[in-house]
C-alpha positions in Angstrom: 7.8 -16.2 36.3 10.1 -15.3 38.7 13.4 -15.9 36.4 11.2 -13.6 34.2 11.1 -11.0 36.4 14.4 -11.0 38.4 15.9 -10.7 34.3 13.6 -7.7 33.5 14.3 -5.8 37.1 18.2 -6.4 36.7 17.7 -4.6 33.4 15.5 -2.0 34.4 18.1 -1.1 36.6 21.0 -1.0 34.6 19.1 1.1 32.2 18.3 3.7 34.7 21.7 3.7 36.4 23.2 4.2 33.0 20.9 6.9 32.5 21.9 9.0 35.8 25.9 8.5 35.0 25.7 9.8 31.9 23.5 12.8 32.6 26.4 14.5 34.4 28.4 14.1 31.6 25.7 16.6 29.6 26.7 19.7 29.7 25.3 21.3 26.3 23.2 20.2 23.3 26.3 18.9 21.7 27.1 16.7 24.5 23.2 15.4 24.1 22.6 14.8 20.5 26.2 14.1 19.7 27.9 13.1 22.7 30.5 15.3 21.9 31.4 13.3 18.7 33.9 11.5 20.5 32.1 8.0 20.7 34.7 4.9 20.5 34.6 2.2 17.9 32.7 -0.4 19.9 29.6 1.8 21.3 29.2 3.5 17.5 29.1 -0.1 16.2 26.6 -1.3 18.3 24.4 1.6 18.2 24.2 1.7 14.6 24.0 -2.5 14.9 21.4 -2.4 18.1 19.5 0.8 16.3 19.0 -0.8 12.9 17.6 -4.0 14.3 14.5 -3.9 17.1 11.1 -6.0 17.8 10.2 -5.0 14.3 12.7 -7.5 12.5 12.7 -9.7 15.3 9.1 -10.6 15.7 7.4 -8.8 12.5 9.7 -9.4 10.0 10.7 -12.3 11.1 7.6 -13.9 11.3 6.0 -12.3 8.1 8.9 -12.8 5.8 10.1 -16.4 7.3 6.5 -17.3 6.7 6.5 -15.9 2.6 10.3 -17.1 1.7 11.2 -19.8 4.5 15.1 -20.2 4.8 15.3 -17.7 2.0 14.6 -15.0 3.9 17.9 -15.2 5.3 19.1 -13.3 2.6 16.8 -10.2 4.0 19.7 -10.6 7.1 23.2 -11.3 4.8 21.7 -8.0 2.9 20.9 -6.1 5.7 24.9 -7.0 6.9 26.9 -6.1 3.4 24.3 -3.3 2.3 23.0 -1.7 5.2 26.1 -2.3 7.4 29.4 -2.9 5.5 28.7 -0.5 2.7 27.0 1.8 4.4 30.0 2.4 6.9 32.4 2.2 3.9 31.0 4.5 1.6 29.2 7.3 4.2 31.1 6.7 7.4 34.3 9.0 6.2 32.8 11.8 4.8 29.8 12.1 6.5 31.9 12.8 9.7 34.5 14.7 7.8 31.4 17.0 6.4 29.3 17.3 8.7 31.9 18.6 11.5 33.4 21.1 8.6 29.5 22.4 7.9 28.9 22.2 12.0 25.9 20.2 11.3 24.4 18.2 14.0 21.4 16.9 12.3 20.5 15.8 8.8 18.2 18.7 8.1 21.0 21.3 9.0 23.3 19.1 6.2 20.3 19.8 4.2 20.5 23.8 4.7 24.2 24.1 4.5 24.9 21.9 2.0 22.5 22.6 -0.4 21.4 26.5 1.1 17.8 27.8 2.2 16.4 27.3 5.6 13.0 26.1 3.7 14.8 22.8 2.7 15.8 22.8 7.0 12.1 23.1 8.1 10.4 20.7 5.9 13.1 18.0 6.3 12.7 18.2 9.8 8.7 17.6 9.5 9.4 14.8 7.3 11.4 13.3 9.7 9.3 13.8 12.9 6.2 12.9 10.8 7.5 9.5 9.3 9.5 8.6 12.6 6.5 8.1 14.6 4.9 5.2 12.5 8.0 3.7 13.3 8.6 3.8 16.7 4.8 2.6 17.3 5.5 -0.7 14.9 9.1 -1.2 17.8 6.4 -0.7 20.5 3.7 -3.1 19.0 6.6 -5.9 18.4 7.7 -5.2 22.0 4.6 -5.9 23.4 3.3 -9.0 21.3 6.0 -10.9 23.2 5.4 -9.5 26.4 2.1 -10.1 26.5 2.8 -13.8 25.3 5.2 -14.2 28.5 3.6 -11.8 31.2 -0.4 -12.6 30.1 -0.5 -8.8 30.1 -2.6 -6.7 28.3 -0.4 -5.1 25.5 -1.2 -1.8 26.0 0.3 -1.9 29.7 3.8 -3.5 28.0 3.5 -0.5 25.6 3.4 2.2 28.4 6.0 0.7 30.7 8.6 0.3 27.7 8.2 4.0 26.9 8.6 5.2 30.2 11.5 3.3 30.5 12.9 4.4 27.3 12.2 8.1 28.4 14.0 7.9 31.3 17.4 7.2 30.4 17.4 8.7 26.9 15.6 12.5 28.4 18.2 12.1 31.4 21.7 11.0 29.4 21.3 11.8 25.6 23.2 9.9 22.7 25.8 9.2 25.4 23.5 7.3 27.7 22.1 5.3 24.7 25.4 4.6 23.1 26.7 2.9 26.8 23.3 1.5 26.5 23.0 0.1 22.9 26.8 -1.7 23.7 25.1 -3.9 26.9 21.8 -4.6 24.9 24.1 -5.7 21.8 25.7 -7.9 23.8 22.2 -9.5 25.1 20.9 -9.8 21.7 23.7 -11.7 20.1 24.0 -14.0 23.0 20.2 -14.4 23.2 19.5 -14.7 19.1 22.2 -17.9 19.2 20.0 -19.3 22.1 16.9 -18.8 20.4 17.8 -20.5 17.3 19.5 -23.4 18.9 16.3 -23.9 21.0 14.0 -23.8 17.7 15.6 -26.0 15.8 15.9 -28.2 18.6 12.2 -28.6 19.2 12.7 -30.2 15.6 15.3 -32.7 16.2 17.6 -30.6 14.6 19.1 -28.7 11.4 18.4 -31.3 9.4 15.0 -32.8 10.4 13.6 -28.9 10.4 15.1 -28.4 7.1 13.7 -31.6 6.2 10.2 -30.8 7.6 10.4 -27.5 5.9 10.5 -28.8 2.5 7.5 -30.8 2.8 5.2 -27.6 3.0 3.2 -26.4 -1.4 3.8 -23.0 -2.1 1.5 -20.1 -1.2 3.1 -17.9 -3.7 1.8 -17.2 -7.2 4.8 -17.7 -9.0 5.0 -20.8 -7.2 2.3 -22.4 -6.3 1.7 -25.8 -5.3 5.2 -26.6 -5.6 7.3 -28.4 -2.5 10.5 -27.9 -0.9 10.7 -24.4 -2.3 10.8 -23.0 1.9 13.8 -24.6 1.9 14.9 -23.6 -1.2 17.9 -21.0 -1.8 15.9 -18.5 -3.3 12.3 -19.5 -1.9 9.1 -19.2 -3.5 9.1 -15.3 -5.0 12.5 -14.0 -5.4 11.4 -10.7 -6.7 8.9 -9.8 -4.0 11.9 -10.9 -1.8 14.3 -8.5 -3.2 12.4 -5.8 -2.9 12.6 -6.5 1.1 16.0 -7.0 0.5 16.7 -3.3 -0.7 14.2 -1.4 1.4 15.7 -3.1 4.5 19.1 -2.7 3.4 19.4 -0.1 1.3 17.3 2.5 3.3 19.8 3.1 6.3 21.7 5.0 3.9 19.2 7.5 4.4 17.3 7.3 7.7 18.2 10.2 9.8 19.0 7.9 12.9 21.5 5.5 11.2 23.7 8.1 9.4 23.4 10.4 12.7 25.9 7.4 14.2 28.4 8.7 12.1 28.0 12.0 13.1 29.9 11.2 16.3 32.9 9.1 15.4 35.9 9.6 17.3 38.8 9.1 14.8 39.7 6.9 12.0 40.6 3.9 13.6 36.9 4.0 14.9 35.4 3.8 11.2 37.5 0.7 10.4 36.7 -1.0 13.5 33.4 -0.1 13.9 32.6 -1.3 9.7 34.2 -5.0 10.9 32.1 -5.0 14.3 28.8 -3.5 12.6 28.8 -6.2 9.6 29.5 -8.9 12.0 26.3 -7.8 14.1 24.1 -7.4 11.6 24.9 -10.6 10.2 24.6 -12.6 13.3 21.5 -10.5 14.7 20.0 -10.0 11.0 20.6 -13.3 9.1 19.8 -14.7 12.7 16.1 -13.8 13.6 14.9 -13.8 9.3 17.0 -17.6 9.7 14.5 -18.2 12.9 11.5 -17.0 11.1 11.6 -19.4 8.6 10.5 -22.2 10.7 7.2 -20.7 11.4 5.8 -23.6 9.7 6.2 -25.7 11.7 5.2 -24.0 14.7 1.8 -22.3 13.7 -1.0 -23.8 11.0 -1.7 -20.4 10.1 -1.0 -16.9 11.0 -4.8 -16.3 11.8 -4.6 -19.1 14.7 -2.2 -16.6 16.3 -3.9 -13.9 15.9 -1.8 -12.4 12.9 1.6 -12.8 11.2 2.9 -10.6 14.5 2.1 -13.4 16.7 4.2 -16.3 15.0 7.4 -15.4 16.6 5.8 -15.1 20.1 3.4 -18.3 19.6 7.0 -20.4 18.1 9.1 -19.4 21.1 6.2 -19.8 24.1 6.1 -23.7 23.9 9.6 -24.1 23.4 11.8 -22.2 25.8 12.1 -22.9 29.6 12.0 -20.1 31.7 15.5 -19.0 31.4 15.7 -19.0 27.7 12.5 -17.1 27.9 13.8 -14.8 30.0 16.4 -14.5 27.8 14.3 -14.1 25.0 12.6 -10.9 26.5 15.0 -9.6 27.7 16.8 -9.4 24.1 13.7 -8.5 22.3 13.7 -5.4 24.8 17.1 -4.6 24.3 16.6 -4.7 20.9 13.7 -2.6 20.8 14.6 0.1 23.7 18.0 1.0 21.6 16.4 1.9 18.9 13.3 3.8 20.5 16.4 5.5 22.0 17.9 6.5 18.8 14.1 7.4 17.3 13.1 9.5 19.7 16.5 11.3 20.6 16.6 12.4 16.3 13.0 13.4 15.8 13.4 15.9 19.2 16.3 16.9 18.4 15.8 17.6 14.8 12.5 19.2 15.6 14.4 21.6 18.3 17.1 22.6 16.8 16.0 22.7 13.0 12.5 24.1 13.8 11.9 25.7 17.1 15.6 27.0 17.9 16.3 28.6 14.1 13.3 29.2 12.7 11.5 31.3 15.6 13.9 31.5 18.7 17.2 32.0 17.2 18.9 33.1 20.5 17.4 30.2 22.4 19.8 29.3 26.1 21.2 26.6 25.6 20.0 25.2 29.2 16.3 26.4 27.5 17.4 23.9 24.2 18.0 21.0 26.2 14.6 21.8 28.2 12.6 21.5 25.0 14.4 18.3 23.5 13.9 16.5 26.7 9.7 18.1 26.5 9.3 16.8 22.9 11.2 13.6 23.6 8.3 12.6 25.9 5.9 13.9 23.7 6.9 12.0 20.5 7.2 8.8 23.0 3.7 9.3 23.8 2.4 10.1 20.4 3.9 6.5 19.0 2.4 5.0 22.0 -0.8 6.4 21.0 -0.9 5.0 17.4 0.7 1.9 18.0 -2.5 1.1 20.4 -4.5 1.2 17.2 -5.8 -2.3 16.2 -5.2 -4.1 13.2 -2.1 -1.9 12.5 0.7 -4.9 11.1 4.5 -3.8 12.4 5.4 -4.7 8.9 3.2 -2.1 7.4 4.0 0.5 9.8 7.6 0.1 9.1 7.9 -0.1 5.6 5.9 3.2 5.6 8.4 5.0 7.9 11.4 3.9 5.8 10.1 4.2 2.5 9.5 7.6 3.0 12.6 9.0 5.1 14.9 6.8 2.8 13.3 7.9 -1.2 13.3 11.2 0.6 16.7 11.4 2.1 19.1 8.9 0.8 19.7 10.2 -3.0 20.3 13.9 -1.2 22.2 12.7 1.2 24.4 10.8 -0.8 25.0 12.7 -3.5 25.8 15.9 -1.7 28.7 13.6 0.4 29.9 13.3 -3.0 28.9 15.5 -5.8 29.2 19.0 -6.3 26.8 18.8 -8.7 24.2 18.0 -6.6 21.4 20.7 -6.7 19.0 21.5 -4.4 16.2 21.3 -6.7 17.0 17.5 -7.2 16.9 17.5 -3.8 13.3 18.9 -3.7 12.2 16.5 -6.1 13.8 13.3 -4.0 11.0 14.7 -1.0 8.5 15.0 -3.3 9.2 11.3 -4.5 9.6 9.5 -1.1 6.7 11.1 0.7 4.6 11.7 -2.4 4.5 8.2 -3.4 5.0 6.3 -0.4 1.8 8.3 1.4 -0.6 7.3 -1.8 0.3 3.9 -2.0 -0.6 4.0 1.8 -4.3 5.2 0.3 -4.9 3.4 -2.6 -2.6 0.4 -1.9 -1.2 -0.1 -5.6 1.7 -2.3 -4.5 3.1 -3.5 -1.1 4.6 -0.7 1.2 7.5 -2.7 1.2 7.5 -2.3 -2.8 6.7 0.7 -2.8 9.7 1.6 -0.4 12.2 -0.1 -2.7 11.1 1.1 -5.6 11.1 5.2 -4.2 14.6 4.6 -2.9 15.7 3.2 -6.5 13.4 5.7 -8.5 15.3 8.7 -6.2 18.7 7.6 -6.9 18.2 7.4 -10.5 16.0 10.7 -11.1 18.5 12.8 -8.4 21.2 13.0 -10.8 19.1 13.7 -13.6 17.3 16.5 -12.2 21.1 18.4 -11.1 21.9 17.8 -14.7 19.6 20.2 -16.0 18.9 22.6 -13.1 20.6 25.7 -11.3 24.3 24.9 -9.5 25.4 26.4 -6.6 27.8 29.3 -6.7 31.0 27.6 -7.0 32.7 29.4 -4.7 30.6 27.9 -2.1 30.5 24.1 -3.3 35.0 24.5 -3.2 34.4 25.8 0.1 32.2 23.4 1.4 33.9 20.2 -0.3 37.5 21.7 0.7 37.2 19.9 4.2 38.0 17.0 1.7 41.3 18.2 1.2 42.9 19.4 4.5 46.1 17.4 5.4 46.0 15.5 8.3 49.2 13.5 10.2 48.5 9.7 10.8 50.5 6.9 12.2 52.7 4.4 9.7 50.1 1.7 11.2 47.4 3.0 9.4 49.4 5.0 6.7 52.8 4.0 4.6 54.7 7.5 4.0 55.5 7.5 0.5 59.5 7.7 0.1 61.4 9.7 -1.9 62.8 8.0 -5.2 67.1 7.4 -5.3 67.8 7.9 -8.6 71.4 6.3 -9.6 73.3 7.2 -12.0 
């Protein structure tokens, strides 16, 4: 206990002291959501890394998924790395940066407006997002404190409000910067303590080959399957279709979650993008393919998910009777890394985008900035204690609350998102009708439970990016005087170094 505790205090107190530096650095809103969009290669890459991946993959994910696909759920962690990380950065990093300085947007709802034109688009964007965040953040908060109260014997509710407090500290006092400096040292913690974990799990086995071994003695659960053996330690596990569908709402939905492509927002320069792609893919894949890898030996930890009170306490239950105090410590400490980066990152884009997008343009359009970055720190408090609030409801799975937050934010954002990086044909009416798909669908199937939510967040995100194009087909373009205008940032010339450029030489013709 007192390894435990020395670990968690050191922490703390990095956290804070991290949070104090970098709040005189913040000298406008800029500075605070942004960071001045001068963040280096290494902190963007681990903030994106460290805010994609929290206690939700860790422990609910993890456990829920290892326990349906076994070692097949790894694939949930190599998609997350070449979908979610490498082609994200590829494909959005550039031009997101290069548009959304030209259009001085600072959130995705401003894109929204300027891109596409008409505040209403702003103002319910920024709803969305602040509604469909907060399911979110209280699934981070319940992973967070299944583990802590597995370590600590503490009621989870306690865990729950001495995480947010901590959170709030250093995100209301130091902004993007504070969290970026952050996300880098808890990146750090969670690769070193995710190898850790792992080797200590399979360990407790007698090794790779013994757990593997193990592992393949276990029928199927699955329909498709069932009764068969060996298929948990199979390539593609027991139901590959159900397990795509995790695949592309885990992977697939950055590309439109507000607080992933905000990461762009602040690159530095172009060596930053290619840097940061190679060190974000690299993450995800260690950190991803790491915990779903981990997961899969559930099996052989628990008899049932009910013994532990619920497929959110496998993870916990696996790693109590098998680390030494050290390891656990190392354990918590990475789960809270984990999980406090992206609370930062959550709660720092729903205030922000509710400030600026809603309050600030919408009804005080001559707001101080000092009074701006009053109300961002208010409702950054407010939206921490709001998640705390429903993620103390019972019986609520992380798994559940997730897949509903990011169904939602990506069938409603991703296809606009995208296509207006890229297409000046994109309309704003298809635009309109991507919202009306992601939140429409995704909040029904939350009623009347048709499919999975994490179905039903693949299939919006596909369903978006196949009707978005349709819909600008055969509806009103804007003026295209504006869309040359706005897609001219494409074309300015800029001067680059022969290391990242070869000038193109003049041809000597000889006659």
């Amino acid at each position: 206990m007192f390894i435990k505790v020395l670990l968690l205090v050191v922490f703390f107190s990095s956290m804070v002291g991290i949070g104090l530096y970098c709040r005189r650095r913040v000298k406008n809103v800029g500075d605070f959501v942004l960071g001045g969009r001068s963040v280096g290669p290494w902190l963007t890459a681990f903030s994106y890394g460290t805010s994609y991946f929290s206690a939700v993959v860790f422990i609910g994910y993890a456990g829920q998924f290892g326990w349906a696909y076994g070692v097949s759920a790894t694939w949930i962690g190599i998609g997350n790395a070449v979908i979610g990380s490498l082609l994200a950065w590829m494909i959005l990093g550039r031009r997101t940066r290069i548009m959304t300085k030209a259009l001085s947007a600072s959130t995705m709802p401003e894109f929204f407006e300027k891109r596409y034109g008409g505040r209403l688009i702003k103002i319910v964007a920024s709803m969305i997002i602040f509604t469909f965040l907060v399911p979110y953040t209280a699934s981070v908060y319940k992973g967070l404190s299944s583990l802590f109260a597995q370590a600590f014997n503490i009621d989870y509710i306690y865990c729950m409000i001495g995480m947010a407090a901590l959170t709030g500290i250093y995100v209301i006092l130091g902004g993007y910067m504070a969290t970026s400096i952050s996300d880098f040292i808890q990146g750090i913690i969670m690769l070193v303590g995710i190898v850790c974990v792992i080797g200590a799990v399979l360990n407790g086995q007698g090794g790779f080959m013994e757990a593997i071994n193990r592992l393949s003695q276990f029928e199927s659960e699955a329909a498709v399957t069932a009764g068969q053996q060996g298929v948990y330690s199979s390539f593609f596990g027991p139901d590959p279709i159900n397990l795509l569908g995790v695949v592309i709402l885990t992977s697939l939905g950055t590309w439109g979650l507000p607080q992933m492509v905000h990461k762009f927002y602040s690159i530095k320069d172009e060596r930053s993008i290619k840097t940061g792609t190679v060190i974000s893919t690299a993450f995800a894949l260690i950190v991803a393919g790491g915990s779903y890898f981990n997961g899969a030996f559930g099996r052989l930890y628990v008899d049932t998910p009910a013994s532990v009170g619920g497929f959110d306490g496998i993870i916990p239950a696996m790693l109590g009777g098998q680390l030494n105090d050290l390891l656990m410590g190392i354990v918590i400490v990475l789960v809270l890394s984990a999980s406090m980066s992206t609370l930062a990152s959550l709660v720092l884009t729903s205030s922000s985008t509710l400030t600026l997008d809603l309050i600030r343009d919408q009804f005080v359009p001559n707001m101080k900035n000092t009074h701006q970055m009053l109300i961002i720190r208010i409702l950054c408090a407010a939206f921490i204690v709001l998640s705390v609030v429903i993620a103390a409801v019972p019986n609520s799975l992380i798994t559940s609350l997730m897949s509903l937050s990011w169904g939602a934010l990506g069938g409603a954002f991703l296809a606009p998102f995208m296509y207006g990086l890229f297409w000046k044909g994109a309309t704003r009416a298809a635009a309109w009708v991507s919202f009306a798909i992601g939140v429409g669908f995704t909040s029904l199937n939350m009623v009347f439970e048709w499919i999975s939510p994490t179905n039903a967040g693949a299939i919006v995100m596909i369903a978006s990016l196949i009707i978005f194009p349709l819909v600008s087909l055969v509806t009103k373009k804007q003026p295209r005087e504006q869309l040359d205008k706005i897609f001219s940032c494409y074309d300015e010339e800029v001067t680059v170094r022969k290391r990242y450029a070869l000038k193109e030489e003049e041809e000597t013709i000889v006659h």
